[in-house]
C-alpha positions, 0 to 999 in steps of 0.5 A: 524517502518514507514520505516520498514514498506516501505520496506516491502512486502505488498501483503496479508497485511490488510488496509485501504484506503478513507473509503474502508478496505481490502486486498493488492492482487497485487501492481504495480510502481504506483497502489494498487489493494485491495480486500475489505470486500464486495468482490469487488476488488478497484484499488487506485492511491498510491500517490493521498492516504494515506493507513493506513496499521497495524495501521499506515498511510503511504504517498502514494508517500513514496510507490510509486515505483515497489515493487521490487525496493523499498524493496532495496531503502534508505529512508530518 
């Protein structure tokens, strides 16, 4: 599942990222702005975090790539 979930499309999906829960509005090759609960928008690094997305956590380096690109790319 962790795989599937890498290649996925994450805008619009809930998460959870170093005590701060939301929503994924926009992801670049290396960022995940999210829009948490208090209405406030917070910008994280993807490979300095883990993001714990529909219950599973998930390396931020094994994100790290343009959405675009990384929908096609093999995971090991």
């Amino acid at each position: 599942m962790r795989k599937e979930l890498c290649r996925q499309e994450l805008i619009g999906k809930a998460v959870e990222v170093s005590g701060f829960s939301g929503k994924i509005i926009d992801e670049t090759k290396h960022m995940i702005t999210i829009q948490c609960s208090d209405r406030k928008t917070r910008k994280f690094i993807k490979k300095n975090h883990t993001f714990k997305i529909n219950g599973e956590e998930i390396q931020g380096t094994k994100i790290n790539a343009r959405p675009e690109e990384r929908v096609k790319k093999k995971l090991r």
